[in-house]
C-alpha positions, 0 to 999 in steps of 0.5 A: 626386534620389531612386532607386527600384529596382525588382526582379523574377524572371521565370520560368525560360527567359522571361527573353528573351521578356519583355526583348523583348516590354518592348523592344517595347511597354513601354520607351518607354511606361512611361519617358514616365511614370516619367520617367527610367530610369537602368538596366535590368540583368539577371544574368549570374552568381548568381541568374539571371532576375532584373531590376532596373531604377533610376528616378530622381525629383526627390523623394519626392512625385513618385516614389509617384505616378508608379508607381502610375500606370503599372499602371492607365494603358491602355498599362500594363494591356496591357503587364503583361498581355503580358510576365507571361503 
């Protein structure tokens, strides 16, 4: 199994707004494509309004291609568009 991480700093205050706009209209699309999700993880100490999140991939073949179709897929570009405002 291959592990992706993936991190990434959310403007300051908007930590909450994101979570729950992603909660809402990214999770269930984006864990369809990517496959599977094994950990959304947010700072409690540290630097703060930081995400990482962990998708696992059979192989190296199957993981490039999956992120790369998330972004441009219809559900994708709406729900980049909603939680990076």
């Amino acid at each position: 199994m291959i592990i992706e991480e993936r991190q990434y700093r959310i403007a300051a205050g908007r930590l909450s707004e994101y979570l729950a706009i992603y909660e809402k209209l990214g999770l269930q699309i984006q864990s369809r494509i990517l496959g599977n999700l094994i950990g959304y993880f947010r700072s409690e100490i540290g630097e703060l309004s930081c995400l990482v999140h962990l998708w696992g991939y059979e192989s190296l073949t199957t993981a490039p291609s999956a992120g790369r179709n998330w972004p441009n897929s219809p559900n994708g570009k709406t729900t980049c568009g909603n939680a990076h405002r």
